[in-house]
N, C-alpha and C positions, 0 to 999 in steps of 0.2 A: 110788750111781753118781756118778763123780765130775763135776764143773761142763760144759758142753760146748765145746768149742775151736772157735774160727776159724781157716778153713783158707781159705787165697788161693789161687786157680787160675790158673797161670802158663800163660799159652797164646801168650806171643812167640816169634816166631821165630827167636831166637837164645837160646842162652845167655848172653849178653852184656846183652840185652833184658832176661831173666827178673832174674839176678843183678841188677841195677838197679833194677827194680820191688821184689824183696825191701828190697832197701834205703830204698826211700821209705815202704814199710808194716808193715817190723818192728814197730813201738811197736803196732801194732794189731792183731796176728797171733798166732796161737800154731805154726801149720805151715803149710807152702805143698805142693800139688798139683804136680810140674812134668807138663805136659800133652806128654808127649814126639810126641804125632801131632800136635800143631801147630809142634813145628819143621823147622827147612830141611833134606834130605835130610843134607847134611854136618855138620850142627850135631847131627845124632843120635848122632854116633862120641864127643862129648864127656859123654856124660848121668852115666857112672861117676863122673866125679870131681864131678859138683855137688852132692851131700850135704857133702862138704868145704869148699866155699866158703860154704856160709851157716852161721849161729849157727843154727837152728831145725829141728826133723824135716821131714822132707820125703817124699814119697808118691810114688811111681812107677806112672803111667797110661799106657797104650798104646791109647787106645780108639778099636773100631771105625768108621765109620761107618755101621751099622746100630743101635750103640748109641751116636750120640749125637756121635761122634767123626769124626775125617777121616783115619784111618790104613786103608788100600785097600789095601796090598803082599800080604795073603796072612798065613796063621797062622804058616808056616815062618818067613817073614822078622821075623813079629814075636815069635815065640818066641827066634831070635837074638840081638832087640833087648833082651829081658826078661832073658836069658843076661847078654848085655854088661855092663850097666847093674848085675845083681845079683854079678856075677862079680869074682874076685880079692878076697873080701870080708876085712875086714881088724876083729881086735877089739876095736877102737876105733870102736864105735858111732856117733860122728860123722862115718865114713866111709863109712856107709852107706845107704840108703834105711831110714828109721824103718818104713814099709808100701809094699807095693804091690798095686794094683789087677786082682784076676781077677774075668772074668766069674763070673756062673754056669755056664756051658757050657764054661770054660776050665779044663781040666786037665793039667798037667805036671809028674808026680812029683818029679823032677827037683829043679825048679824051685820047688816049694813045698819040696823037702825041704833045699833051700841058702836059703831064707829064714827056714827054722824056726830050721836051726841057728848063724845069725849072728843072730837076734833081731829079723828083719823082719817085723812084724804083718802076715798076709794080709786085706784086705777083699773081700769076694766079692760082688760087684753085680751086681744087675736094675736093667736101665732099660727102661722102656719111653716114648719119645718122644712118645707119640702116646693114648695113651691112661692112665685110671687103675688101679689094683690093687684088686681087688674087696675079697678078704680078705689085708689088710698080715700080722696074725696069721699066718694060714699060710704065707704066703711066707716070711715071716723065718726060719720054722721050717725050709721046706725047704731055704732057704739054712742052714743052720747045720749043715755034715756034718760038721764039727768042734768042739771044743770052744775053740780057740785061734784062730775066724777071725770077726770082723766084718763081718757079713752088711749090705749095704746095700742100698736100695730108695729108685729114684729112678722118679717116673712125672708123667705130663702130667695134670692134674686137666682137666675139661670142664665144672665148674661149682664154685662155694664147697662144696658139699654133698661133693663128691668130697674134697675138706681135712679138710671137721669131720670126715668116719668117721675121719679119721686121731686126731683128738685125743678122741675117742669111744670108740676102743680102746687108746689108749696105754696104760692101766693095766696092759694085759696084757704087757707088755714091759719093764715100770717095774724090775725087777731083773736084766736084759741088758744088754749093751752092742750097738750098733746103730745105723745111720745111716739115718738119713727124710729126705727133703725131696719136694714136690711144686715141677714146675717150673713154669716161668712164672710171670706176676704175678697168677695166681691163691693161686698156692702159698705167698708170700711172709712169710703168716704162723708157717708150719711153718721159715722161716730165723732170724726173728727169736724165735720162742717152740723155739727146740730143747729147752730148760730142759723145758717142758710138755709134749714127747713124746718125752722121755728119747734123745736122740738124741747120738752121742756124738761130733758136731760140725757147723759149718755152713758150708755153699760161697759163697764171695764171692768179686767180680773184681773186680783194678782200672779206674779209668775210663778209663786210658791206652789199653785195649782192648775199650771198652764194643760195641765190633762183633763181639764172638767169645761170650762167653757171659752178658753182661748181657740180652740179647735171651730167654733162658731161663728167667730171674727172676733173677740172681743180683744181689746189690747189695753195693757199695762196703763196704770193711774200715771205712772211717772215717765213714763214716753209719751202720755198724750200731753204731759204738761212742758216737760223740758225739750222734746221734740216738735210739738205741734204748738206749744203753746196757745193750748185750748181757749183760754179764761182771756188771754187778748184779742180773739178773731171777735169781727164784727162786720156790722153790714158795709162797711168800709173798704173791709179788709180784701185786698188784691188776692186773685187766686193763679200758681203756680203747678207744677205736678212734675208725676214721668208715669207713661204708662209702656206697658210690655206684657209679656206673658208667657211662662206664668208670674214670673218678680215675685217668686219666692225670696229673694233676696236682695237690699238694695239700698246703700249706703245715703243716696242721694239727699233724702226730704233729713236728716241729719246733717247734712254741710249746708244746705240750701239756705233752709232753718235759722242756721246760727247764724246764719249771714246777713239773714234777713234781721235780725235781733242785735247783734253787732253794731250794724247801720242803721236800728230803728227807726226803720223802713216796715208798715203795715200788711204784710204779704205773708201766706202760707204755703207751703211747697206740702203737696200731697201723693200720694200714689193711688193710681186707676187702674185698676189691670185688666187688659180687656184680651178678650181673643180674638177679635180684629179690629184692622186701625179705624173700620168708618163707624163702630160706635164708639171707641173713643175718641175721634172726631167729634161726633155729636155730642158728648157729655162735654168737650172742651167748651164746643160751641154755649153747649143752655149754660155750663156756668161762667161765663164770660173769662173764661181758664186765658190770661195774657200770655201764656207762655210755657211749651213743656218737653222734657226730654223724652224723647224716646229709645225704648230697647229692644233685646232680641221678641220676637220675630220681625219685629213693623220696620226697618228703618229703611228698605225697599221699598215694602209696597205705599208707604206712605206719601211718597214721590208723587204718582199721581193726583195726591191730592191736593196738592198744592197750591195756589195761584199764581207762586216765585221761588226760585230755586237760586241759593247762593252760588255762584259757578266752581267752588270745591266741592260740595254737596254732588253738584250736576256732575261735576268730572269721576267724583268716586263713588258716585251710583247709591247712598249714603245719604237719611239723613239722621240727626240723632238728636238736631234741636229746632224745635217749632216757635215759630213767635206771633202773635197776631200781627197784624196791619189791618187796622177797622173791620171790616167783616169776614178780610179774608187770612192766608196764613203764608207764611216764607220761612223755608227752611234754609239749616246750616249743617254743616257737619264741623262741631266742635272734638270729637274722636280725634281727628287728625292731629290739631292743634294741641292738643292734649297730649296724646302720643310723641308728637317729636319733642318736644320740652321733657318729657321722662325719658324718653329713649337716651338722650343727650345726658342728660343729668346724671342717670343710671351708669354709664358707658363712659364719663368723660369724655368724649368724642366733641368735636365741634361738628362734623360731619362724618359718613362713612363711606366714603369715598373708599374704594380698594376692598370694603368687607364682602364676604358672602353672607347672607341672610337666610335662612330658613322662618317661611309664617307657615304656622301649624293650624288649618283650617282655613273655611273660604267664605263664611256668613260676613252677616255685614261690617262686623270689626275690622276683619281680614281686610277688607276695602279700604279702610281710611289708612287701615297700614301698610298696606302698598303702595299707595299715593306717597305715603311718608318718605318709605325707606327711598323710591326711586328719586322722590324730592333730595334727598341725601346724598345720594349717588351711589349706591350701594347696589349690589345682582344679588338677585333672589332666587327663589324658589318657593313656590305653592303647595303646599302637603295638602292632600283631602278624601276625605274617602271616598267620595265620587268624584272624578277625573274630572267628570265634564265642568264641575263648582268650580275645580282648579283651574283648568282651562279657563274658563272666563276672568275669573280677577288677573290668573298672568300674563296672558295677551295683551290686555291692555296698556300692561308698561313695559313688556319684553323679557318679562321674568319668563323661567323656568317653572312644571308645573308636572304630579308626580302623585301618586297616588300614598297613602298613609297607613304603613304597613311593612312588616318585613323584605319584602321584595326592594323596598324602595331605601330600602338600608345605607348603598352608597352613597346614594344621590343627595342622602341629609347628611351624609359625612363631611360632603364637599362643601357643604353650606351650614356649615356649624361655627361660623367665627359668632353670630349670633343667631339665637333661637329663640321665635317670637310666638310663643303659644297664643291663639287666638280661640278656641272653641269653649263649647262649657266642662268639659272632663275636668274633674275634682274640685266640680263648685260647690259650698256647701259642707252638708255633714256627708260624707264619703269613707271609705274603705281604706285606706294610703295601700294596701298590698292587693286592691284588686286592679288586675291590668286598666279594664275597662274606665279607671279612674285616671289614668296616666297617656296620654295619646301618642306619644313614643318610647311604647313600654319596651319596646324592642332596641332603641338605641343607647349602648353606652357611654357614659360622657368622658371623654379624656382630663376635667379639669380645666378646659383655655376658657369654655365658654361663656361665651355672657346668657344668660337666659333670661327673657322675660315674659311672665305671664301677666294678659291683659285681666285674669280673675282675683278678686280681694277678698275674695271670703270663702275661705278660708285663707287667714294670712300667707300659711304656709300650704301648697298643693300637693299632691305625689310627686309631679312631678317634677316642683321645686326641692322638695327634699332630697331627692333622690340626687340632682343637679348640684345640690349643696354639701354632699357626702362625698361627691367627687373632689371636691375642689373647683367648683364652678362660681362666677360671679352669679347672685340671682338674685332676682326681686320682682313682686307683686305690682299687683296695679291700681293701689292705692294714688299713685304717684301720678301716672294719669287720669284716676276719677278726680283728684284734688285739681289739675291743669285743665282738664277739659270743662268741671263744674267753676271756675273762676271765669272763665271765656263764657259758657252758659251763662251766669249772673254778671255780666256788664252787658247782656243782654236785657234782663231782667231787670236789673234798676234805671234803667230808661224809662219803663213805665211810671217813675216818682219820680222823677228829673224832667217830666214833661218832655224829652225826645224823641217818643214814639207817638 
């Protein structure tokens, strides 16, 4: 089967629009979708001639919306349109639509039998918006009432687990041609691994119109290339990740990536995001994933699953990087390591021996930075909004431990030589003047402090500004995903070094 294509889904309202967008993303493209139900009533009389205006094949969709689409007029008028668009065909291949797009339920003799004969690939699609495809296997099959049509199967996954049947049964299909994708940003690994369920290409939108079908899953032609670097995966190709949930946001498979490319080293680094850690366990497992970080919520509960536990991992309760060992897995907590090399960096400090510490919040961050600071020699204190989270991470090293809230006013006073924000408050796109975005919106800064937040995106938080208006030392935690992901990949290039 041959390599899998990137296909751009042109969904402007003009042709004017579209032809433009082609032009910004040829270098990154192999074919573009034009999404004829998203343009303007009168800009649908022009669809015939835009095969001729671009260098690239192009795909002809009329699609409903009950599959997915905003085209409402009625089958008549959109058999018309399919007419139009295929009609006066001319043979010179570049004047024509390379495919276009039938349901399964859509049949017009017709019309398939003036696509055959000018050389336009028919794809015959199943979507289902809303729900997954039990058995992908049989559908593809019953899609396939020709031998000359590319059956495609597009559906809404409802959990990780609903992805991995997909790459569980690919085998079965490994000598067809055929289009997979599961949608949403569940699905996102089935865009980026097309290669691994033999898929004979993947849908991406530009960002120019990330409110049309980025909201689906679909992602940008030039993250999937300078990020994922799509066009070099192969059945070779080592698989990496980080799963969590929801990873909305996550600089990772970007450092990993480049790392991997740098050291041209055959490896992908992708994100899985699961709402618990035993199906993303199992989707590690079916795709023989060597190796992957984990984030908030998992890096507890994942513990038990483990075969082997590094004893910083087991001491701080913590884990946040997974590694295979043949069938089974052994975690680490690179967090920590990561943290003290920024704390350090940040702070000039060799150690903090003499500081008081405030960590703000008690999820699993909080853990590897308590391990740290008491490794340092620093007294602490535990902020959290439930007492009892606090209790637990501070007992264990003797810290102090206090609830997160005006009440608790003095007690971060006394522990303000540094301030270690650890929670998610102003991660993201946020408010900067809503409290809720700032987790000691109550406390004012004198200026001495050092502040560090373990969140990097947004560069700057509420909190840090607010910190930086005083005259505070602050900084993001850039500094540690860059320390803790270097520690993560000298784990990861051992599986090319034959060490593992």
């Amino acid at each position: 089967m041959a390599k899998p294509l990137v296909c751009l889904c042109l969904t402007g309202k003009t042709i004017e629009q579209n032809l433009s967008i082609v032009e910004r993303y040829q270098d990154f493209i192999d074919l573009v979708e034009l999404r004829v139900d998203f343009l303007e009533e009168d800009e649908r009389l022009k669809i015939r001639d835009f095969p001729s205006q671009i260098e690239i094949p192009a795909i002809l969709t009329i699609r409903r919306k009950n599959d997915g689409g905003l085209y409402e007029e009625g089958e008549s008028s959109r058999t018309m349109l399919f007419a139009r668009a295929l009609a006066f065909a001319d043979d010179n291949p570049k004047k024509n639509f390379a495919y276009v797009d039938f349901e399964e339920d859509y049949h017009i003799p017709s019309l398939e039998d003036a696509a055959l004969a000018f050389g336009t690939k028919i794809i015959r699609s199943f979507h289902d918006m809303k729900n997954p495809v039990d058995d992908i296997a049989a559908k593809l099959d019953s899609l396939r009432q020709t031998g000359y049509e590319i059956p495609k199967i597009a559906f809404m996954p409802h959990s990780l687990s609903d992805v991995t049947k997909i790459f569980k049964s690919a085998e079965k299909w490994k000598d067809s041609e055929q289009i997979i994708c599961a949608m949403g940003p569940l699905g996102l690994p089935t865009r980026i691994l097309s290669e691994k369920i033999h898929s004979y290409l993947s849908y991406t939108s530009p960002k120019e119109l990330a409110g049309n079908l980025l909201e689906i899953g679909h992602t940008d032609p030039i993250t999937l290339s300078s990020v994922y670097h799509f066009h070099e995966i192969n059945s070779s190709t080592k698989i990496f990740g980080i799963t969590g949930f929801p990873l909305k946001i996550t600089s990772s498979p970007a450092l990993h990536n480049s790392s991997f490319a740098r050291e041209k080293l055959n490896g992908v680094y992708i994100p899985f995001k699961s709402e618990t850690i035993e199906d993303a366990m199992d989707f590690a497992q079916t795709l023989d994933i060597k190796g992957f970080s984990v984030t908030i919520p998992h890096k507890e509960t994942v513990l038990p699953l483990l075969k082997d536990v590094d004893s910083k991992a087991e001491e701080i309760g913590a884990c946040n990087t997974v590694i295979r060992q043949g069938e089974n897995w052994k975690g680490y907590n690179t967090d920590a390591t990561g943290f003290e090399a920024a704390l350090l960096e940040f702070t000039g400090l060799k150690n903090l021996k003499g500081k008081k510490v405030a960590i703000i919040g008690a999820g699993g961050a909080s853990r590897a930075v308590a391990y740290e600071v008491k490794t340092l020699g620093a007294k602490a204190c535990v902020f959290n909004r439930t007492l009892a989270k606090a209790r637990l991470v501070a007992e264990k090293y003797g810290f102090e431990y206090a609830t997160l809230g005006p009440e608790s006013l003095e007690k971060l006073r006394k522990y303000s030589d540094i301030i270690i924000q650890t929670t998610s408050k102003g991660m993201g796109d946020c408010e900067p003047s809503n409290q809720n975005n700032d987790p000691i919106w109550f406390y004012d800064f004198n200026g001495k402090e050092f502040v560090y937040d373990l969140i990097y995106n947004p560069e700057v938080t509420p909190v840090m500004a607010r910190a930086d208006a005083s005259g505070c030392a602050v900084c993001n935690g850039m500094s540690m995903l860059r320390y803790q992901g270097e520690a993560q990949f000298n784990f990861f290039r051992k599986f090319f070094t034959g060490e593992n």
